[in-house]
C-alpha positions as CSV (number, residue, x, y, z in Angstrom):
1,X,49.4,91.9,67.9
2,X,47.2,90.8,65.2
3,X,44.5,87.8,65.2
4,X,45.6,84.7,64.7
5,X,44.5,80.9,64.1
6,X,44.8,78.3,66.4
7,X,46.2,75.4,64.7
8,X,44.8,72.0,65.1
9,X,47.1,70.2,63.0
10,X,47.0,67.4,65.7
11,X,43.2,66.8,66.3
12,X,41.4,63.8,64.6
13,X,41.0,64.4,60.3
14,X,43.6,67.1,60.4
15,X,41.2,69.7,61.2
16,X,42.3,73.1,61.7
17,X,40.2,75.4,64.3
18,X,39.9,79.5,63.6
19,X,39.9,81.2,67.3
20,X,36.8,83.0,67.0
21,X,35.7,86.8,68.7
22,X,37.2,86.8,72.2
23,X,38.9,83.7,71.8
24,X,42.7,83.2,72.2
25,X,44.4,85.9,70.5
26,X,41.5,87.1,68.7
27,X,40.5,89.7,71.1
28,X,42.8,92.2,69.8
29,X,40.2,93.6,67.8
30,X,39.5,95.6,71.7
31,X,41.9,99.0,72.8
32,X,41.5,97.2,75.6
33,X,43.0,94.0,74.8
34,X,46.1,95.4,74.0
35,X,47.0,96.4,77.7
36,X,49.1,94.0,79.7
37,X,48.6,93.0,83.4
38,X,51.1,95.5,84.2
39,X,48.8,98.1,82.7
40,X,45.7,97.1,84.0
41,X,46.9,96.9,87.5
42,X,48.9,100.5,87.1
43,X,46.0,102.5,85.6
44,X,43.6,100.7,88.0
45,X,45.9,101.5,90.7
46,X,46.4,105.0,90.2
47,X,43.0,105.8,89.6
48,X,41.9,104.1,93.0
49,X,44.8,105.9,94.5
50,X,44.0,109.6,93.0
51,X,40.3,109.0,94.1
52,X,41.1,107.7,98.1
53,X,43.9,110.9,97.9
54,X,41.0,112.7,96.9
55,X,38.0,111.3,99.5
56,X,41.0,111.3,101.7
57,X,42.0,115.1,101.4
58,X,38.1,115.7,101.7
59,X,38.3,113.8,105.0
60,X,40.8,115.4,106.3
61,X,39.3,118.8,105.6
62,X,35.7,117.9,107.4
63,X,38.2,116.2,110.4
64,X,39.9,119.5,110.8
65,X,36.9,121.6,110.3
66,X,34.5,119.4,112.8
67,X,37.8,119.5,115.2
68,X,38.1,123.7,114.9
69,X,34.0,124.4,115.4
70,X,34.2,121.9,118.6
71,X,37.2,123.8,119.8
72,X,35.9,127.1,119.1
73,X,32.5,126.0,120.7
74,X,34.4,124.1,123.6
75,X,36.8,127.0,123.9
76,X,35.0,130.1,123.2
77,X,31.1,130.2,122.9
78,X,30.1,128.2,126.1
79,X,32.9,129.6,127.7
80,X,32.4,133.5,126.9
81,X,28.2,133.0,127.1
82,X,29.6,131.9,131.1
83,X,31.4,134.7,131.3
84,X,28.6,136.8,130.1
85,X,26.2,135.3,132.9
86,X,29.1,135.4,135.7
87,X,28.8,139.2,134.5
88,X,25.1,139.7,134.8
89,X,25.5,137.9,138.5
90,X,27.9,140.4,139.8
91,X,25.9,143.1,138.7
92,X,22.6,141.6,140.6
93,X,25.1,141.0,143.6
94,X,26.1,145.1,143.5
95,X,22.4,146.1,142.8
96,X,21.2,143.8,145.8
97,X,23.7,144.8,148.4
98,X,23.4,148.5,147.1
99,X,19.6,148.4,147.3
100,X,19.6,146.8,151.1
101,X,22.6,149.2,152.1
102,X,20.2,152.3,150.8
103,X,16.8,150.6,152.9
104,X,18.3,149.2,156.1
105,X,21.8,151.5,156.5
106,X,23.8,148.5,157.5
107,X,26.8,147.8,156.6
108,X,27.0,144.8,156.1
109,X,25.0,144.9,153.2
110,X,28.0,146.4,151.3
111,X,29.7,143.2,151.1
112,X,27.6,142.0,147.8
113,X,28.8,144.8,146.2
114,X,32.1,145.1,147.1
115,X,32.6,141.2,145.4
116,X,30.5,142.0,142.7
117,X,32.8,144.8,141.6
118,X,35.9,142.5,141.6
119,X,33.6,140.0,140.3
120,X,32.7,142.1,137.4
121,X,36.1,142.7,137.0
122,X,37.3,139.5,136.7
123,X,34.3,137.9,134.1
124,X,34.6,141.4,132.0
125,X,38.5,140.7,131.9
126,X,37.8,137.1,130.7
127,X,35.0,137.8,128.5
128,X,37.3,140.4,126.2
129,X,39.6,137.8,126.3
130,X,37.8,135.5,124.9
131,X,35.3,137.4,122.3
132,X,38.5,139.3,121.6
133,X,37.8,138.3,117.6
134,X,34.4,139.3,117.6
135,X,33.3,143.0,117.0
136,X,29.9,142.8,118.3
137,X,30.8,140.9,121.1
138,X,33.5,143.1,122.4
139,X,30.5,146.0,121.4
140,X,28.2,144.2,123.1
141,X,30.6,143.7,126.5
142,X,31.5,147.8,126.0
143,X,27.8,148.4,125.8
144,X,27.3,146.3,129.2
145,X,30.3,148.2,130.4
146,X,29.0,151.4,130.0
147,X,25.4,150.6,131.3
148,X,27.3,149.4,134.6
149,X,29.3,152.0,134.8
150,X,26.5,154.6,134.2
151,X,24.8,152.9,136.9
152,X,27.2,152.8,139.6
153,X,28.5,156.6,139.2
154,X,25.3,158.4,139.3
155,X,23.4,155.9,141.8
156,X,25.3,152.9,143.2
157,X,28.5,154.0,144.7
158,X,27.0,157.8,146.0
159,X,24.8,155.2,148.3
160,X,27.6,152.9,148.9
161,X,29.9,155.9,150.0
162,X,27.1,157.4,151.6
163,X,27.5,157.1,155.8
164,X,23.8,157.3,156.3
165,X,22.1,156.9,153.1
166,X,18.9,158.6,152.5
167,X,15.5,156.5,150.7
168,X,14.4,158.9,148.0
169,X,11.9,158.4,145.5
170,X,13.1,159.9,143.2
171,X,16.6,158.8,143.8
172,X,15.4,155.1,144.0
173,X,13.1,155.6,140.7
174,X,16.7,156.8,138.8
175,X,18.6,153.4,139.9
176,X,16.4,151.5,139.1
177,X,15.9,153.0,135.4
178,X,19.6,153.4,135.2
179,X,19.8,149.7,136.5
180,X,16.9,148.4,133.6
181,X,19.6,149.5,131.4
182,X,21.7,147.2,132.1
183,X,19.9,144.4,132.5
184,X,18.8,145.4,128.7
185,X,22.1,145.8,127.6
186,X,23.6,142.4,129.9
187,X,20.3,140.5,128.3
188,X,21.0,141.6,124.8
189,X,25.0,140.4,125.2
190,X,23.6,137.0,126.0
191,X,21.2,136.9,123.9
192,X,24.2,137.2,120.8
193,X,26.2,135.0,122.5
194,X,23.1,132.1,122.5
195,X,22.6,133.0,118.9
196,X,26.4,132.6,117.9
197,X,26.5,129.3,120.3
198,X,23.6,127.9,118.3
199,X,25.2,129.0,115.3
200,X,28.0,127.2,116.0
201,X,26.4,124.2,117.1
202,X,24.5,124.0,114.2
203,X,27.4,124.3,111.8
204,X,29.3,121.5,114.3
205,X,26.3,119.2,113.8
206,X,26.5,120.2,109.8
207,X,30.5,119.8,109.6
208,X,29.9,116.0,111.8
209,X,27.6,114.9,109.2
210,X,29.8,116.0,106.2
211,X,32.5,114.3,108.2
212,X,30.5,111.1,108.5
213,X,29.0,111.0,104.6
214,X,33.1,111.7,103.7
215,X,34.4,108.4,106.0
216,X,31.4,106.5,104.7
217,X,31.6,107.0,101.0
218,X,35.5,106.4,101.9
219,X,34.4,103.5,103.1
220,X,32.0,102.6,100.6
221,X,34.7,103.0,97.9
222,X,37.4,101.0,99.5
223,X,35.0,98.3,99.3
224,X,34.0,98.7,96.1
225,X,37.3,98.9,95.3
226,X,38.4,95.8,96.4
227,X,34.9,94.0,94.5
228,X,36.4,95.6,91.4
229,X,39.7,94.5,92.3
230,X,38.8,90.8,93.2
231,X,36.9,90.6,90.6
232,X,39.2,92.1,87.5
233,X,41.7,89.9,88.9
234,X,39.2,86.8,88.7
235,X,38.4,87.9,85.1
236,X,41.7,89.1,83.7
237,X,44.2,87.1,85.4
238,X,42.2,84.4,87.5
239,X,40.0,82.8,85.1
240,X,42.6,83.5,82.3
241,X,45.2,81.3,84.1
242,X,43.2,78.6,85.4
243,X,42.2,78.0,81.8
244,X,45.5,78.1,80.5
245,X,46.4,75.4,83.6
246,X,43.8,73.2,82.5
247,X,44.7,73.2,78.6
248,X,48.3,72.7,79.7
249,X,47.2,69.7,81.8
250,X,45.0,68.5,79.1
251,X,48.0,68.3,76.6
252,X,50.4,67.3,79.3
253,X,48.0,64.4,79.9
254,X,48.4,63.4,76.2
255,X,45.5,65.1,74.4
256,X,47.6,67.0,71.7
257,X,44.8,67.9,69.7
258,X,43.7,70.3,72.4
259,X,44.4,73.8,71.0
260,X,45.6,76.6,73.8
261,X,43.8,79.6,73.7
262,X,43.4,82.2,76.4
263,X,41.7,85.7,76.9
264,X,42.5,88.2,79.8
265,X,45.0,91.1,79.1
266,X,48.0,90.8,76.4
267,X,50.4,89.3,78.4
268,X,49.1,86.4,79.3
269,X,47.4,86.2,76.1
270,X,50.7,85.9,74.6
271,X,51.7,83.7,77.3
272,X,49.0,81.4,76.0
273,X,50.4,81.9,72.7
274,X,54.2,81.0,73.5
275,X,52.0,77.8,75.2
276,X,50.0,77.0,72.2
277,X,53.4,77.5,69.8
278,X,55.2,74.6,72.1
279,X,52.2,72.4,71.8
280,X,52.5,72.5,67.9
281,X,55.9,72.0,68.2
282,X,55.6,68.8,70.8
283,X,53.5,67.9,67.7
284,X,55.8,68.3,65.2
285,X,58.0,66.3,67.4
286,X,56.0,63.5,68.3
287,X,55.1,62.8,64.7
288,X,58.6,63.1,63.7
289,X,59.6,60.7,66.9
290,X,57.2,58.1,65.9
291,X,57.9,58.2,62.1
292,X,61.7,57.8,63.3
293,X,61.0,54.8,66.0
294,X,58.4,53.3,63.0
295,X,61.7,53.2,60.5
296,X,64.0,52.1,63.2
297,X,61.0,48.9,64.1
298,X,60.8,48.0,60.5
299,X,64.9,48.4,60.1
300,X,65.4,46.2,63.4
301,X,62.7,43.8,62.1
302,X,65.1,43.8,59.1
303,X,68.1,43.6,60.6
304,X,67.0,40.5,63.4
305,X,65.5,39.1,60.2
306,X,69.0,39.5,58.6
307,X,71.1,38.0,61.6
308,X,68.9,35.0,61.7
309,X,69.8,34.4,58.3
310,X,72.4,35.0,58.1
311,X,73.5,32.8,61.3
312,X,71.4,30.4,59.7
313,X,73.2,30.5,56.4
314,X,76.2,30.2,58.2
315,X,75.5,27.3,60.6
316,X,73.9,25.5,57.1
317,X,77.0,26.2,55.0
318,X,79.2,25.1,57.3
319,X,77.6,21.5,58.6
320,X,77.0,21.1,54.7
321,X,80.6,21.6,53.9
322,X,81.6,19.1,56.8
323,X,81.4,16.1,54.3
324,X,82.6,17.2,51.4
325,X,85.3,18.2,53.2
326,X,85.6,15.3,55.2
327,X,86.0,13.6,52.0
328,X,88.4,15.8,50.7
329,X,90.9,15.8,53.3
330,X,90.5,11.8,54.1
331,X,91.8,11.4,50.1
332,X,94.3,13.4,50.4
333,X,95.8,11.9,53.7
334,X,95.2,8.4,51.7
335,X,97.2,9.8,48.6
336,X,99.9,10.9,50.9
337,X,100.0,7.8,52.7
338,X,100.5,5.2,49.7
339,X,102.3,7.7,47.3
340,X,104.6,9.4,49.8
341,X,108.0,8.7,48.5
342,X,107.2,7.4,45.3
343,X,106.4,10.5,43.5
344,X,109.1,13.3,43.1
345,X,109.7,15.6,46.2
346,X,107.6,18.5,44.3
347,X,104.5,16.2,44.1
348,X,105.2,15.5,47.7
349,X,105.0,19.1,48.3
350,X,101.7,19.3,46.4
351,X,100.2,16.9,48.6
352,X,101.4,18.8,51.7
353,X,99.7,21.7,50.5
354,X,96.3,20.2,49.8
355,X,96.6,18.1,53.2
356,X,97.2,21.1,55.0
357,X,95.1,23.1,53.5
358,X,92.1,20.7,54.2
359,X,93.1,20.5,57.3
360,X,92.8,24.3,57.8
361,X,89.4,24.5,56.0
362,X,88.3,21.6,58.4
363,X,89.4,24.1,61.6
364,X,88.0,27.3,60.0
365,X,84.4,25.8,59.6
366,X,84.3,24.1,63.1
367,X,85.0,27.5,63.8
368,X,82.6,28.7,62.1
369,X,80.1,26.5,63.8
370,X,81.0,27.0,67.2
371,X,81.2,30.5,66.4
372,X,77.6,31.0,65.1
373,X,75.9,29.0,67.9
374,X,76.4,31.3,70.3
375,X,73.6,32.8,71.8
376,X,71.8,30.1,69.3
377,X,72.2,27.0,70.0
378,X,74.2,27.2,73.7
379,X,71.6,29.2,75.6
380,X,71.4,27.2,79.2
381,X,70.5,29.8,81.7
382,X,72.1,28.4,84.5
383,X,74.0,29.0,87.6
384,X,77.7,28.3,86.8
385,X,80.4,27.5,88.8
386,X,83.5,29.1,87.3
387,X,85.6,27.0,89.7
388,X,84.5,23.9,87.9
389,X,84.9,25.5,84.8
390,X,88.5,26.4,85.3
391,X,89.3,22.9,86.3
392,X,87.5,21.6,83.0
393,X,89.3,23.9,81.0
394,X,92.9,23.6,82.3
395,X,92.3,19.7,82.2
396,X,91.8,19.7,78.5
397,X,94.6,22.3,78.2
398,X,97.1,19.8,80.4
399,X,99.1,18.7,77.9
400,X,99.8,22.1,76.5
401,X,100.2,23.1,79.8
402,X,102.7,20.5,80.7
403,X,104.8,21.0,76.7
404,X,105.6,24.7,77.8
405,X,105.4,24.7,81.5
406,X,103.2,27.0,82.0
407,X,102.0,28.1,85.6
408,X,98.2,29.4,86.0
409,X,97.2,30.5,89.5
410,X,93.9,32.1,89.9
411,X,91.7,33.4,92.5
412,X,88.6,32.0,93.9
413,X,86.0,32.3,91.3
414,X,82.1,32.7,91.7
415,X,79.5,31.2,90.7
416,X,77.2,33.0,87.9
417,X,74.0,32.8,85.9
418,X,74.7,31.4,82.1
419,X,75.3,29.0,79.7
420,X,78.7,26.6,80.8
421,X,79.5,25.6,77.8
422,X,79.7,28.9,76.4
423,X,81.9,30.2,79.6
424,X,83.9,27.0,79.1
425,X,84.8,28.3,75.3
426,X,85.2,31.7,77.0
427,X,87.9,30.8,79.6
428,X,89.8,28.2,77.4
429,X,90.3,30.2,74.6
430,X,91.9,33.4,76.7
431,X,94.1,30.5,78.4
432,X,95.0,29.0,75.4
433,X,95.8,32.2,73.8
434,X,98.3,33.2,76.8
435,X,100.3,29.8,76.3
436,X,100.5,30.6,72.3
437,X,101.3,34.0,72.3
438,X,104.1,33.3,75.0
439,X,107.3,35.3,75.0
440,X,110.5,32.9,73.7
441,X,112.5,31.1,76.2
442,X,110.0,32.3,78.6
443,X,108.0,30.1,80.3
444,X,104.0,31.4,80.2
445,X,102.9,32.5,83.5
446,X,99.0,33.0,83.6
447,X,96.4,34.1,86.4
448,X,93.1,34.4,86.9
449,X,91.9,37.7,88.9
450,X,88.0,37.9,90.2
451,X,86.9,40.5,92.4
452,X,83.4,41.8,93.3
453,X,82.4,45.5,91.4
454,X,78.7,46.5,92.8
455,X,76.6,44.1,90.9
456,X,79.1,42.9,89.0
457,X,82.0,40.5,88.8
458,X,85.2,41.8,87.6
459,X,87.6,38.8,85.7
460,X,90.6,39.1,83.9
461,X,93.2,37.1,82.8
462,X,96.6,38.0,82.2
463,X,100.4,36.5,80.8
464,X,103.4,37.6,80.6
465,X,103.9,36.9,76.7
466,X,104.6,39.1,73.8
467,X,101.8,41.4,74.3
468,X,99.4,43.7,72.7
469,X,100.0,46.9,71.1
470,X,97.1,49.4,72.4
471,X,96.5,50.9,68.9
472,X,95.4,47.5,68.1
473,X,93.0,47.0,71.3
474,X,89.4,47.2,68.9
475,X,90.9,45.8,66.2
476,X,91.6,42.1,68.0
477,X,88.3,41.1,68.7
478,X,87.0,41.5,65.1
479,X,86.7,38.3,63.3
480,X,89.1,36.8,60.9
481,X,91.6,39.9,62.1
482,X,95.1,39.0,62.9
483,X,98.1,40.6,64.1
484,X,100.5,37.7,62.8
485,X,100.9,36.1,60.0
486,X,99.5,32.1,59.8
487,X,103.3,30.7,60.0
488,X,104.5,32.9,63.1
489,X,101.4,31.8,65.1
490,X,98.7,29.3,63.8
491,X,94.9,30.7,64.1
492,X,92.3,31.9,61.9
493,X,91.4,34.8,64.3
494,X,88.2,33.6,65.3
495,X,89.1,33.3,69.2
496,X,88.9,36.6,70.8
497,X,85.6,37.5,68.2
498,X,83.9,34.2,70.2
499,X,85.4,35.9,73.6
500,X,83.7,38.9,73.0
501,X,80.1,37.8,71.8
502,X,80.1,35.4,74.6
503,X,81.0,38.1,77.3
504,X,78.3,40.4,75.7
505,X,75.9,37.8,75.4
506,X,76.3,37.4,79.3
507,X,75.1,41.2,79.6
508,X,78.6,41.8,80.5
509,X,81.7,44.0,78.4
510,X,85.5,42.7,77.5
511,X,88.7,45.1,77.0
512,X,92.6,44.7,76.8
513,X,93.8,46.6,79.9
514,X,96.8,48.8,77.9
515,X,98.4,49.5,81.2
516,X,99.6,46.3,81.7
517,X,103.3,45.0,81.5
518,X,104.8,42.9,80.4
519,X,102.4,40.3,78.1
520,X,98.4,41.0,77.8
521,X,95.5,41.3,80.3
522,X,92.0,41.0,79.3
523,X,89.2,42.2,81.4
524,X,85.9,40.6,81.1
525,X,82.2,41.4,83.5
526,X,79.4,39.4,84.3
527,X,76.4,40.1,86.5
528,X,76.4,38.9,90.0
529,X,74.2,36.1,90.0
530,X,71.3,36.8,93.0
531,X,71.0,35.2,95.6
532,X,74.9,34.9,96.0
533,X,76.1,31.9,97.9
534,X,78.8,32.5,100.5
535,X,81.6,31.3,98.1
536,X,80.3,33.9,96.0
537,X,81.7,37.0,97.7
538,X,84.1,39.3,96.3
539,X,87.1,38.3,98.4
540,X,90.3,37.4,96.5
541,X,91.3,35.4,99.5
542,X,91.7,31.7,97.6
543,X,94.1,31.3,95.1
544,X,95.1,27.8,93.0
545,X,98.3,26.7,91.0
546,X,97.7,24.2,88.4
């Protein structure tokens, strides 16, 4: 990873910022900022784990050692040095009970030494049981031994066997030297016992202290361990991250000129980077987004601009043409009045044409008119009864309705928010379009659905007439389009172009239902005007036959 330069294509003047030393991704110039977390935490791991295995074995070591000098002190030393003085006390029992045997003759004076010899036997047994490791010991106990036994062959058991035992100088004089040397030898057995007992104790007290400087500096380390630990994490990964959060929140907040840059190991260094590389792009973005929604303001300005002249040009054109027009057709009605007849029958015909075409032309701009004042010039927000604009509309449509004998039934309609007039045209134009495009020798039979759909109202109205071919459901409510020609059906295909700007001026959507047969069904929604009045439910429960 190389450095690299935090761009700050964003910030005010379109100034672009250099990371600097330790900044960002500039740290690589370190070994050790090319190490990842990962790394970090595995070579900081393993070192804190070979040195605690290390302390550890060193632990262990003074544990077993302290344990083996307390058992060999606990189990051997004061134990044998016992031994030793249960040793020297039998003796001094055989020498006391010999001695007042040899002054006094009685015998009761034997019992002393006949326990001290099974006493003797008994410590001397244990004793080379227990010093059985030690050379000097065991030379020490033989030395003892042999002093003892020295002692009681040439003086202690000749007066102990003895049925009247004779006081002698001289004889006394020998057990008592012979006696000295054993105290001298029993004294000089203890005496090495004390001195490896002390030894002992002394290494004990050495191997405890060893043991308590190991568990300390074990101690010690484990909490300097975990300072070194908290505190690479708060450096490398801590502080590293909470900077990064607070960058990202700065951008996320809206301050895109703030560059990301963070230090700590390579990962999240790069992490920072992957950070810093989406920020320029949200940048690139967001410039892009508001040069796009700047072109689509000034192409919408355009285009309302456009519509309102357009509409404008069109309302203009066609109340300006209304007179001339008038004029127009108003002559040639007079002309075919007076000269009817008196002309020959292809001047008759000429008239006819420009009578009827006049006539059209008349239709066409009314139209027109009607047609661009929609959303213009009708725009009476009110609530709407669709009931009373049903009856309105089949009233004006009675004598077509009564010519062809056409039944319309229709549910109980609700009561909306718009403009009347503008529903009025709606409904009287899909009405009046059932009873033209009947079916022959058919009488029309129209109805009038309306059912509640969430927030919306759901109308349709539907015939039984020719019908619609499906392919041609978009094309039919483009102005000026027409399926039939002008002398199969009159029109100038303005109706259903009126139906569907109405309907979408209403927030609402109009279709041809292509499932239905036989005839045509349009579908039309508005919104459900709030509060609804009782009437105003979605229950098809009322129905009407005009």
């Amino acid at each position: 990873m190389t450095d690299s330069t935090v761009d700050g294509a964003s910030a005010p003047g379109g100034a672009h910022r250099t990371a600097g030393p330790g900044e960002g991704l500039g740290e690589d110039h370190r070994g050790a900022g090319r190490w990842t977390t990962r790394q970090w935490l595995v070579v900081g791991v393993s070192t804190a784990l070979a040195v605690l295995l290390g302390l550890l074995a060193l632990g262990v070591w003074s544990l077993t050692r302290t344990s083996d000098i307390t058992g060999r002190l606990v189990d051997v030393h004061s134990p044998a040095l016992i031994e030793a003085e249960r040793l020297e006390a039998a003796l001094l029992n055989q020498e006391t009970g010999v001695r007042g045997y040899g002054l006094s003759g009685q015998q009761e004076f034997l019992a002393p030494w006949e326990k001290g010899l099974a006493d003797e036997e008994t410590a001397a047994k244990r004793l080379r049981s227990l010093v059985r490791g030690d050379s000097r010991a065991l030379a020490d106990l033989a030395a003892v031994e042999s002093a003892a036994g020295a002692w009681q062959e040439r003086f202690a058991r000749p007066v102990a066997d003895s049925p009247v035992p004779e006081a002698a100088d001289t004889t006394t004089a020998e057990g008592k030297r012979l006696f000295d040397a054993v105290r001298a030898a029993s004294d000089a057995q203890q005496e090495h016992l004390q001195d490896v007992r002390s030894s002992a104790r002394d290494a004990l007290d050495r191997a405890a202290l060893l043991r308590n400087a190991v568990l300390g500096a074990i101690a010690v380390l484990v909490a300097l361990l975990a300072l070194l630990a908290f505190e690479g994490v708060r450096r490398g990964i801590t502080e590293p991250l909470a900077r990064l959060r607070a960058q990202a929140r700065t951008v996320a907040a809206g301050r895109f000129d703030q560059p990301v840059d963070t230090a700590g190991p390579a990962d999240l260094r790069a992490l920072g980077a992957d950070v810093e590389a989406m920020r320029r792009r949200l940048v690139d973005e967001l410039k892009a987004a508001e040069e796009s929604r700047r072109l689509l303001d000034e192409q919408t300005a355009d285009l309302q601009r456009s519509n309102a002249e357009l509409e404008q040009f069109a309302y203009v054109a066609s109340h300006d043409l209304q007179e001339p027009l008038r004029k127009v057709s108003s002559f040639t009605q007079l002309l075919q009045r007076r000269y009817g007849g008196q002309l020959d029958d292809r001047a008759d015909q000429y008239i006819g044409f420009a009578v009827d075409g006049a006539n059209r032309m008349q239709t066409l701009i009314n139209d027109l008119l009607d047609f661009s004042r929609v959303g213009r010039v009708h725009n009476q927000q009110n609530t709407v009864d669709l009931e009373a604009v049903a009856d309105n509309v089949l009233e004006s449509l009675s004598v077509t309705v009564e010519e062809t004998g056409a039944v319309v039934t229709r549910d109980k309609l609700p009561t909306v928010l718009g403009d009347r007039t503008q529903l009025g045209m709606l409904l009287q134009n899909l009405v009046s379009n059932a009873i033209k495009f009947r079916a022959p020798d058919t009488p029309p039979r129209i109805r009038i659905e309306a059912e509640r759909d969430g927030d919306r109202w759901r109308l349709a109205v539907s015939d039984n007439g020719i019908g619609i071919d499906p392919d041609f459901a978009d094309k039919i409510f483009v102005i000026f389009q027409r399926l039939h020609t002008k002398d199969a059906y009159p029109g100038n295909g303005i109706g259903l172009a009126m139906c569907k700007k109405v309907v979408e001026f209403h927030g609402g959507a109009i279709a041809l239902d292509p499932e239905h047969r036989p005839g045509s069904r349009f579908t039309f929604t508005l919104p459900v005007h709030t509060p609804t009045t009782p009437d105003a439910d979605g229950d098809a429960d009322g129905e009407a036959t005009s």
